[in-house]
Backbone bond lengths (Angstrom), bond angles and torsions (degrees), N, CA, C in turn:
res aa  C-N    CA-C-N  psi(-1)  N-CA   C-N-CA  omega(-1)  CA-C   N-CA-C  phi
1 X - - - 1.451 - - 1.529 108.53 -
2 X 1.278 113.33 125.86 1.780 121.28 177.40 1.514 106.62 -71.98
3 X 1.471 107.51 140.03 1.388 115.26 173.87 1.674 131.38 -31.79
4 X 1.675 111.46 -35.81 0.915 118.07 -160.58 1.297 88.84 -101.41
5 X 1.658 147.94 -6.86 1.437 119.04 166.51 1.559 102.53 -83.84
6 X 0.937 141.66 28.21 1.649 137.25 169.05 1.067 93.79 -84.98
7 X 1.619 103.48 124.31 1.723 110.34 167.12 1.509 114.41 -54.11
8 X 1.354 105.83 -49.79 1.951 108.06 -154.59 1.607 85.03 -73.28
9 X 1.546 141.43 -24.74 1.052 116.81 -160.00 1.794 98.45 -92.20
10 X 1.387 101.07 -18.10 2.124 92.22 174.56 1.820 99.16 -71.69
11 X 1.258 109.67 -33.85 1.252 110.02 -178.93 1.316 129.72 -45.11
12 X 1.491 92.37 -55.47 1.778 93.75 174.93 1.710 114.06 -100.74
13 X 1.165 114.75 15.11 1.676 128.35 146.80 1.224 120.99 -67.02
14 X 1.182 108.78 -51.72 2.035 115.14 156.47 1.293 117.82 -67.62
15 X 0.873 110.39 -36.95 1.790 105.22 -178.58 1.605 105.44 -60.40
16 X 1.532 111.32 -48.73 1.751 106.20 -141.63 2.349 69.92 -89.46
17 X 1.358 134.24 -34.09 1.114 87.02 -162.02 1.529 105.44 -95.83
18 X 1.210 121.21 3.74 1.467 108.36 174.83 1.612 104.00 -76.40
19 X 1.272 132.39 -28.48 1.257 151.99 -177.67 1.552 101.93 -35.75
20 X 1.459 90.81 -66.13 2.021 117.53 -160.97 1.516 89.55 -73.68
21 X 1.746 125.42 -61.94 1.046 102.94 170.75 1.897 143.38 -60.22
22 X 1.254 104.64 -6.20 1.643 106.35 165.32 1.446 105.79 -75.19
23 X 1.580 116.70 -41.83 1.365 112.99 179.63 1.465 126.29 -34.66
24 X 1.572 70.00 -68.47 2.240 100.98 -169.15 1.801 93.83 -66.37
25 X 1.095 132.18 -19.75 1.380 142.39 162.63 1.609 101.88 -33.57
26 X 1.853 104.30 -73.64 1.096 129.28 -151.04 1.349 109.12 -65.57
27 X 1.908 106.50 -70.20 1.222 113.25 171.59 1.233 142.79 -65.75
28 X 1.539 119.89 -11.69 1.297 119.63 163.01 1.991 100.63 -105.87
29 X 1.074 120.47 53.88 1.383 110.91 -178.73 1.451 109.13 14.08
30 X 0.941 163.31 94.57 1.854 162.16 112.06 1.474 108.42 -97.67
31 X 1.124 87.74 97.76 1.896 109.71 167.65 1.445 94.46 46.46
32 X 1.159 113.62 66.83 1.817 139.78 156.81 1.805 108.94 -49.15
33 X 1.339 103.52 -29.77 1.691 111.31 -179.75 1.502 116.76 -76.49
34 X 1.471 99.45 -56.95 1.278 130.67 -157.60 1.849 102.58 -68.58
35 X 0.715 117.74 -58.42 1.608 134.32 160.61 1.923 104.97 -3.78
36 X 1.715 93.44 -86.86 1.031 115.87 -177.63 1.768 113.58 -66.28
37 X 1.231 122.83 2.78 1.288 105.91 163.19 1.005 113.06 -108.87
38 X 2.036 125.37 -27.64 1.511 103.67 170.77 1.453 127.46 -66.14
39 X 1.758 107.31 -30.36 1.324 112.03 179.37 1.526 118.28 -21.51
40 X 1.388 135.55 -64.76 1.314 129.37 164.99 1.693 127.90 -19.67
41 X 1.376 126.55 -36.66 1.214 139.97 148.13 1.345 117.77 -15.76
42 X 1.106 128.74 -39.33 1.720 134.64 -170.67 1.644 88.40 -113.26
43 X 1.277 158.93 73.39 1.028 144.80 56.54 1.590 122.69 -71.73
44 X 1.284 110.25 -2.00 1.734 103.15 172.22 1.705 105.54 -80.25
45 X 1.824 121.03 -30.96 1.479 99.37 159.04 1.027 121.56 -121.50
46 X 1.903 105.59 83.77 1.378 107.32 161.59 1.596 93.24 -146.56
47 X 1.439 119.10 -165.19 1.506 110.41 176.31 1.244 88.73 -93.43
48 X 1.777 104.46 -166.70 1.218 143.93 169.38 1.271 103.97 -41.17
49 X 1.347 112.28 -85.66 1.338 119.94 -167.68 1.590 116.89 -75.95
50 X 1.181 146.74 -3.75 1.393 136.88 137.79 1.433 118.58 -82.87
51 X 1.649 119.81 -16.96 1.613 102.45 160.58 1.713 129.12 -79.55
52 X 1.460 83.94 -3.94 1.973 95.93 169.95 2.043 109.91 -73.04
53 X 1.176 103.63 -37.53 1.333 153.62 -163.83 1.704 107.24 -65.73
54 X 1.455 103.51 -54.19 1.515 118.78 -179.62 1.446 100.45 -91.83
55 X 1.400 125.85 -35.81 1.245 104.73 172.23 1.414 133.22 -72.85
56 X 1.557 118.52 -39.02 1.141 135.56 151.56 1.708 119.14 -35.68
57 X 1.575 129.01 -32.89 1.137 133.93 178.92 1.520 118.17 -83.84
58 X 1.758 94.37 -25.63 1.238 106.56 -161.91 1.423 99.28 -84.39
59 X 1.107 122.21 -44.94 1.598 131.14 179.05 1.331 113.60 -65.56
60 X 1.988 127.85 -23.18 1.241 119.64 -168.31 1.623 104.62 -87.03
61 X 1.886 107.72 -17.30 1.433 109.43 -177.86 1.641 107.41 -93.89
62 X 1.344 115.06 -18.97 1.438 94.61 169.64 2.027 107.03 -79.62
63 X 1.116 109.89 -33.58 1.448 100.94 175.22 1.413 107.63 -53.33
64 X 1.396 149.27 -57.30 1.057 149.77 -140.96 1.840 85.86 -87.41
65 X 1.103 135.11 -38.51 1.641 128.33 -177.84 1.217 110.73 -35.55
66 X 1.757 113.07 -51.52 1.482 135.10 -155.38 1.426 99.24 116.99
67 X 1.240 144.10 -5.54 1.491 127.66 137.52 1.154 139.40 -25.07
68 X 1.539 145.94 15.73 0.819 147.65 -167.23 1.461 149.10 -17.66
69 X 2.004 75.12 -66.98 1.413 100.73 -161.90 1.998 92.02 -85.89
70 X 1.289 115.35 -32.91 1.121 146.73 178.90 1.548 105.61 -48.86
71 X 1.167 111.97 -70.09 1.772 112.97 174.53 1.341 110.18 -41.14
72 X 0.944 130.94 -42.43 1.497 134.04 -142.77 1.458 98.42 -120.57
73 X 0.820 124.34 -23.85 1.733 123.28 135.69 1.563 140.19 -29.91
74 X 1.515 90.65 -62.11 1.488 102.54 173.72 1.262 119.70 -107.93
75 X 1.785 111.60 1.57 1.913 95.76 159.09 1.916 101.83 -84.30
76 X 1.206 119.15 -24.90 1.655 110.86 -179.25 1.514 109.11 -79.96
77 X 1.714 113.33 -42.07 1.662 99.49 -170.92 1.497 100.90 -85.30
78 X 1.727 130.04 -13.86 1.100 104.95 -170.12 2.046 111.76 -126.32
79 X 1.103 93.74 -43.12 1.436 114.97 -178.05 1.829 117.40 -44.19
80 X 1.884 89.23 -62.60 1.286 93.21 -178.97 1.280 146.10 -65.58
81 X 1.668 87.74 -36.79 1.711 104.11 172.17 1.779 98.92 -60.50
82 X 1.019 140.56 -16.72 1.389 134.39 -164.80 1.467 95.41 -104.65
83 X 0.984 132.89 -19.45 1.486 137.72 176.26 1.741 115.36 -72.86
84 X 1.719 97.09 -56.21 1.592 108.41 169.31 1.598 90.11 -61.25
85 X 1.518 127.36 -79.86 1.529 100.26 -158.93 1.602 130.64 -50.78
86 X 1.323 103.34 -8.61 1.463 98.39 174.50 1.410 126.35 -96.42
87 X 1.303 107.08 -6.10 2.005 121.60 161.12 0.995 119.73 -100.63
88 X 1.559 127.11 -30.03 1.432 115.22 169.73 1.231 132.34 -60.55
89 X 1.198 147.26 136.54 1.669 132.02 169.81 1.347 116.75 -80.19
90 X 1.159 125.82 -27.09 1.466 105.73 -167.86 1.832 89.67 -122.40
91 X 1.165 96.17 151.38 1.765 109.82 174.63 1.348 127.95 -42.34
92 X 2.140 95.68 -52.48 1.439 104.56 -142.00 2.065 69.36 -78.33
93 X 0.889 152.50 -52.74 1.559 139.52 -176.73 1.238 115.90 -25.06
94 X 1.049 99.69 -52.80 2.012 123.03 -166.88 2.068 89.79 -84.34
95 X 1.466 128.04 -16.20 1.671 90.72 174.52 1.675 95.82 -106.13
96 X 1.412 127.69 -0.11 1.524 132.62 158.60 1.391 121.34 -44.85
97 X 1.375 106.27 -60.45 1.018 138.05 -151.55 2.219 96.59 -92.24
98 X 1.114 113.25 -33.61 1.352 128.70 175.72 1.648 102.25 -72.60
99 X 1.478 119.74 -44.39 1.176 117.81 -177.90 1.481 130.37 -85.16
100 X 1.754 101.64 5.56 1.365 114.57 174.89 1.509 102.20 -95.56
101 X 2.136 108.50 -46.43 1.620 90.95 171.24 1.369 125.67 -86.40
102 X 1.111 119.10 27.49 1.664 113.92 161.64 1.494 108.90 -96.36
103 X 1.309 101.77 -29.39 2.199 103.64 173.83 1.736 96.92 -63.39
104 X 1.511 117.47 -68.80 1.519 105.29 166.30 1.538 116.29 -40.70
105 X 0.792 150.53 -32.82 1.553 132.03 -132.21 2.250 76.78 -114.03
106 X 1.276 104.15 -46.74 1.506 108.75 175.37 1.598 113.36 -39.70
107 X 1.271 96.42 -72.19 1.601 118.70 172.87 1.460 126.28 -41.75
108 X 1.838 110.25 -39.01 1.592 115.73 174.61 1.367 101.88 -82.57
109 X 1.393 132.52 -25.16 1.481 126.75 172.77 1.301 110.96 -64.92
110 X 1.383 123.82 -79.31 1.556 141.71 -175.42 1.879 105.63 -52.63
111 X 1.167 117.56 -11.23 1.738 123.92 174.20 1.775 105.38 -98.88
112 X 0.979 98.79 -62.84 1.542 96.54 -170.58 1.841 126.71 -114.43
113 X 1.251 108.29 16.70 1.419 123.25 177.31 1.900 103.55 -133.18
114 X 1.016 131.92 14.33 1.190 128.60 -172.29 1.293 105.44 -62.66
115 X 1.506 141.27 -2.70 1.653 147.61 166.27 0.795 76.76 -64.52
116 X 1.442 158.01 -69.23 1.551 130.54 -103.61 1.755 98.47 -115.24
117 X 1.596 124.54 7.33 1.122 129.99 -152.08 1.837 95.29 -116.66
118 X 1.264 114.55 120.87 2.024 102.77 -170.10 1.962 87.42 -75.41
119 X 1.373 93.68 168.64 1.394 102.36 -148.63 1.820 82.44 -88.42
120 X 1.197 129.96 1.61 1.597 96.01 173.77 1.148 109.60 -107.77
121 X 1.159 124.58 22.29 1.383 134.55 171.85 1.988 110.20 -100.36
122 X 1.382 105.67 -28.36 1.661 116.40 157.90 1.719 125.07 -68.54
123 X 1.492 107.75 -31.11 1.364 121.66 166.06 1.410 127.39 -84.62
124 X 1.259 111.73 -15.57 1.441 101.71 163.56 1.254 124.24 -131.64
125 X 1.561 109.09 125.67 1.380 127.54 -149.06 1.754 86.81 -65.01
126 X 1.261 120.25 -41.36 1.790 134.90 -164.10 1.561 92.91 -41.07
127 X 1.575 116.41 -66.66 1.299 127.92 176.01 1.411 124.26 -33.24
128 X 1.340 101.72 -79.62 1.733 112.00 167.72 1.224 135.37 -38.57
129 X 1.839 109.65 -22.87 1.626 131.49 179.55 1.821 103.00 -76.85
130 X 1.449 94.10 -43.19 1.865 113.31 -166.06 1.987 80.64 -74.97
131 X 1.091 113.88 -82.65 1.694 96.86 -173.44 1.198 148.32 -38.90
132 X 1.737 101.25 -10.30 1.402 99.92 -175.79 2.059 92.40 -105.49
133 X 1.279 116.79 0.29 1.229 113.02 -178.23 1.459 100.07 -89.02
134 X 1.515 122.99 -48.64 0.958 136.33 159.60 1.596 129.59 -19.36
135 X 1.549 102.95 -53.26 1.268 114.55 177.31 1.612 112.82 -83.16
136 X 1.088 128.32 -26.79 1.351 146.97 161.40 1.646 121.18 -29.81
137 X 1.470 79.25 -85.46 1.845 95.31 144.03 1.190 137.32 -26.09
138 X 1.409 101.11 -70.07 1.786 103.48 172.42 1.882 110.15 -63.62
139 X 1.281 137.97 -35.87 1.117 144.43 172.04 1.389 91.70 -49.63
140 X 0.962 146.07 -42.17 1.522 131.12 -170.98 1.278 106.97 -107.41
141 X 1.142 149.83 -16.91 1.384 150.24 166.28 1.285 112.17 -89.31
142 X 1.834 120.62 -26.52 1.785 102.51 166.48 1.847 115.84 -75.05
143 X 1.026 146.24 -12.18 1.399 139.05 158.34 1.493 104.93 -37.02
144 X 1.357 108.71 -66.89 1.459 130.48 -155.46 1.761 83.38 -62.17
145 X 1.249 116.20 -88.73 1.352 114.32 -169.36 1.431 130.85 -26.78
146 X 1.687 98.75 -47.82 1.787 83.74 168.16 1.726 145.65 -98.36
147 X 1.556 87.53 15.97 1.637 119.51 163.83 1.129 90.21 -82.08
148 X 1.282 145.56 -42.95 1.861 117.48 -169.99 1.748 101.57 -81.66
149 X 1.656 97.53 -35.10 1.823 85.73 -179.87 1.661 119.13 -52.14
150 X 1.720 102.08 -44.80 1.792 116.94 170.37 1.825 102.36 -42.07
151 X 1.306 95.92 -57.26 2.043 97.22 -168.77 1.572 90.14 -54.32
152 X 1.098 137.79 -75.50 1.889 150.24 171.79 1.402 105.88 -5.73
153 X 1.111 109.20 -47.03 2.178 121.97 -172.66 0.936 85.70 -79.52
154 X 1.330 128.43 -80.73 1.781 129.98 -153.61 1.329 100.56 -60.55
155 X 1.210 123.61 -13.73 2.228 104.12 -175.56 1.462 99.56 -93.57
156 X 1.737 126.19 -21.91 1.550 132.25 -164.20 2.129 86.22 -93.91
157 X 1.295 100.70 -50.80 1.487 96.38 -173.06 1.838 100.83 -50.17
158 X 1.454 117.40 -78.02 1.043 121.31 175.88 1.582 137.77 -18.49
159 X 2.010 96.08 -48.65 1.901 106.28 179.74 1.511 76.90 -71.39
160 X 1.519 145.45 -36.79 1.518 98.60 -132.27 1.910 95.89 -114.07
161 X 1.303 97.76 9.78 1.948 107.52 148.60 0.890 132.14 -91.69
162 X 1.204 116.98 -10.76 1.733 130.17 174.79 1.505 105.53 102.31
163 X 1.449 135.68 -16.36 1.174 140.30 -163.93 1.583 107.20 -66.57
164 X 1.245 130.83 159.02 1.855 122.42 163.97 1.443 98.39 -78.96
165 X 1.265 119.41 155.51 1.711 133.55 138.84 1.373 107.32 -45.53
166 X 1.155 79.97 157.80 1.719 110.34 177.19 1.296 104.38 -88.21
């Protein structure tokens, strides 16, 4: 068996470089956003149980940085929903179950981060209705999206090893 089909060893290959790259993200500002939303990508190639695994590692080393508020950010707005879609089998479960953690994920923002919210976005209820539909949406359209980015790597990885696509 080649090094690189060992799960725990893709595991902590994603961990340490998405890690360095959230860092070098942070501290040199370069696409500080962008970082933290593909990160999810590396549980689409791993299993079940090491993409529970990488996220859980991934979130305990940005907490321990001084990331805090940050870890726990992107295992609820980004990690998890990609976790449920990748164990559930059927959809309509996974957009149930999506529409309970976006009411949480709504609720822990608008309760205990309201600093971070500009105040005319707190005054109008119109706003807050459109964002939480907004975010809803994207909870069910980011699965989909970064399974085609995964298919995108593997067809550029693949032409440019000589291997065919899948």
């Amino acid at each position: 068996m080649k090094i690189y089909q060992i799960n725990i060893v893709k595991t902590s290959i994603f961990v340490v470089v998405f890690y360095l790259l959230y860092l070098s993200s942070q501290y040199i500002r370069l696409a500080p956003t962008i970082i933290p939303i593909l990160t999810p990508i590396s549980i689409l190639y791993l299993d079940k149980k090491y993409g529970f695994i990488f996220s859980v590692s991934y979130m305990f080393l940005l907490f321990i940085s001084g990331f805090q508020i940050q870890s726990l950010s992107i295992f609820f707005l980004f990690l998890l929903p990609l976790i449920l879609f990748k164990n559930l089998k059927k959809f309509l479960v996974y957009a149930i179950i999506a529409l309970i953690l976006s009411i949480l994920n709504y609720y822990i923002i608008f309760e205990f981060f309201t600093e971070l919210i500009p105040q005319f976005i707190l005054n109008n209820a119109l706003l807050k209705i459109f964002g939480y539909i907004a975010y809803y949406v994207f909870l069910l359209a980011y699965p989909f999206l970064l399974n085609r980015l995964k298919m995108e790597i593997d067809n550029i990885i693949n032409k440019y090893m000589g291997q065919k696509g899948d």
